[in-house]
N, C-alpha and C positions, 0 to 999 in steps of 0.2 A: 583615735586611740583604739588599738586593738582590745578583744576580749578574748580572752584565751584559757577559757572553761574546759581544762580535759581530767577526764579518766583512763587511766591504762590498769590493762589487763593482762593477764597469766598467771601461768600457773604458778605454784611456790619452786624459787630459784632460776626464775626465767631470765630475772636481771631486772625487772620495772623498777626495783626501788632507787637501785644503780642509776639507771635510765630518766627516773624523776629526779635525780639531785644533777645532776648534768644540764637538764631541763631548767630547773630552777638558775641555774649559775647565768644559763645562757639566755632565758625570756624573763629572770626577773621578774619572777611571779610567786608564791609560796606552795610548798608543798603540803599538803594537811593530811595527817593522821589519824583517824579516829581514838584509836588506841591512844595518841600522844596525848589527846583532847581529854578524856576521860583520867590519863594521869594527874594530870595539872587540876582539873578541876574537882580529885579527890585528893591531891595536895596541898590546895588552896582551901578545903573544905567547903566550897559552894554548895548550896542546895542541891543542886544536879547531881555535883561531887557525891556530895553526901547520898544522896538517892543509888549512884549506883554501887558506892561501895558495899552497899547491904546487901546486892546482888549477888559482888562479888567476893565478897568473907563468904559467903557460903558454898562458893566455887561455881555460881549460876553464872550465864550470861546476861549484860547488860540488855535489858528492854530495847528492842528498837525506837519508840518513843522517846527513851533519856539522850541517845545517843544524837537521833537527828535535831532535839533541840540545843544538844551542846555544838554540833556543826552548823545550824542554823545562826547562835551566837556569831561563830567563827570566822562564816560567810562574811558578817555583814562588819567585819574588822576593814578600815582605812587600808591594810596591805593586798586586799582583794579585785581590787576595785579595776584592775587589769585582767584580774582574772586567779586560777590555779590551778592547783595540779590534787585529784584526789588520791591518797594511796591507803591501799584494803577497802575499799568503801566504793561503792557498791558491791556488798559478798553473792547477792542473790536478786532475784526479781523483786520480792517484795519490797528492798532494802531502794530500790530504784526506782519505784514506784512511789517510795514514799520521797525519796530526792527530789523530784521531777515537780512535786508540790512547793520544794523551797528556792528550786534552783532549777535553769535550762542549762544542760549540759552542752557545750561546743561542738566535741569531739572524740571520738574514744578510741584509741590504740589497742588492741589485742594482741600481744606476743604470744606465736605460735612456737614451740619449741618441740623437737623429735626428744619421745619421754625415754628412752635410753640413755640420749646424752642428756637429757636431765636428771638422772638418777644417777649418772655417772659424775657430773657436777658438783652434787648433794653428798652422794657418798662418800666420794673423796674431800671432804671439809673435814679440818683438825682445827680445833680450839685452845690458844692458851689458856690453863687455869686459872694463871697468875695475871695476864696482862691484858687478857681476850683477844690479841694478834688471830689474824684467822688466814690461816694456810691449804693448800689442795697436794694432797699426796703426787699428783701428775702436772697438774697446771704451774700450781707456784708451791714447790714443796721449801721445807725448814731447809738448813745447811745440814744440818745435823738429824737423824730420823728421832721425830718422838720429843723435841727438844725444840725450844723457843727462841730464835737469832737474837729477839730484840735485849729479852730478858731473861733467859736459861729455862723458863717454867715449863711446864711439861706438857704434851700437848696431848689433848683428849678428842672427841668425838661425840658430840652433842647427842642425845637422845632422838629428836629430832630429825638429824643426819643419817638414820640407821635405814637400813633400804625396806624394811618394810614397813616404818614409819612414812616414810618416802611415798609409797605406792598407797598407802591410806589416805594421805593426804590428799595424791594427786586427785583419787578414786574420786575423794569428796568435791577437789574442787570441779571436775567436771559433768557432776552431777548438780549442784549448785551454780554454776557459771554458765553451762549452754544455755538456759533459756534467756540469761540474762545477755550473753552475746547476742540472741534471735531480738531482743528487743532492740536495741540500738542499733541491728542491722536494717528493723523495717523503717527507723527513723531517719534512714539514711546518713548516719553522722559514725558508720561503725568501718575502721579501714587496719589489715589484719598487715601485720611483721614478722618476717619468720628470723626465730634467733637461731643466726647460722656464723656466728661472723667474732672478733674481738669486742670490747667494751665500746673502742672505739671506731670500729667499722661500724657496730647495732647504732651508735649516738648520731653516726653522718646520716642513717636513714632514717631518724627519728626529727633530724633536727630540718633535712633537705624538705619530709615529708609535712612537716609542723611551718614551714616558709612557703613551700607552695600554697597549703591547708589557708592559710590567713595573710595569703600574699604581701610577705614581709621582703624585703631585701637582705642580702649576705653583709 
């Protein structure tokens, strides 16, 4: 039985999250969230739950410590047991250093994306208000400008989406993320994708690449 421990990487709007839920459909494996992780179990009111929500009522970030014991839970759930997929986690070096204590990682994907046409991406996102349909002024615009097919609501532009929101972001993620890429390239486990292509062109090299990687058959 295969084991199929990956991390993928890139920047915000490269398409990895796209990319993991593709992943998951087709290796039938889970995807894990930190963020999801931390909802549920301040949903649930768990201790942890509870621990981080005090962090964040105050508008703090969760402690690295609360987080990798609620992944560490997570790990060791019956749907793991093949393997999965992590997404936002590992943010940084330290965050990987402390993984590498609960878990050996596989494999790690980096999507490389030219930041032009990633801010081009990002900035062209329109948001319903009403139904959260999410549209690209050039890629896949409304029928109507401003106006929502599914449901008439009105379509807006995330704060988020705004291009200099955009360029902070990216600034940060690649100030956060190089050393973390130099790590898992001297582990030799680190192999780099350039998003150049449709949804489904980026999935055929993710997926030709992920069959080679752990010599699976089509």
């Amino acid at each position: 039985m295969v084991n199929m421990k990956l991390v993928l990487l890139g920047p915000p709007g490269s398409g990895k999250g796209t990319q993991a839920k593709l992943i998951v459909k087709d290796f039938n494996i889970p995807q894990i969230s930190t963020g999801d992780l931390l909802r549920a179990a301040i949903k649930k009111s768990t201790e942890l739950g509870l621990k981080a929500k005090k962090f964040m009522n105050t508008g703090k970030l969760v402690p690295d410590d609360i987080v990798l014991q609620l992944l560490k839970e997570r790990l060791n759930q019956d749907d793991c047991i093949r393997g999965f997929i992590l997404d936002g986690y590992p943010r940084n070096l330290s965050q990987a250093q402390d993984l590498k204590m609960i878990t050996n990682i596989d494999f790690v994907i980096n999507i490389e994306v030219n930041y032009g046409l990633l801010i081009e991406r990002i900035t062209g996102r329109r948001t319903c208000k009403q139904c959260g349909a999410i549209y690209h002024i050039k890629y896949s615009p409304s029928k109507k400008e401003g106006i929502c097919d599914k449901c008439s609501g009105r379509l807006f532009q995330r704060e988020d989406d705004v291009e200099e929101t955009v360029k902070k972001r990216i600034a940060t993620y690649e100030h956060e993320t190089k050393p973390l890429i130099e790590f898992y390239q001297q582990q030799g486990i680190l192999e780099r994708l350039t998003s150049d292509g449709t949804i489904d062109e980026m999935y055929q090299k993710f997926s030709s690449l992920l069959r080679m990687k752990f010599q699976l058959q089509e």
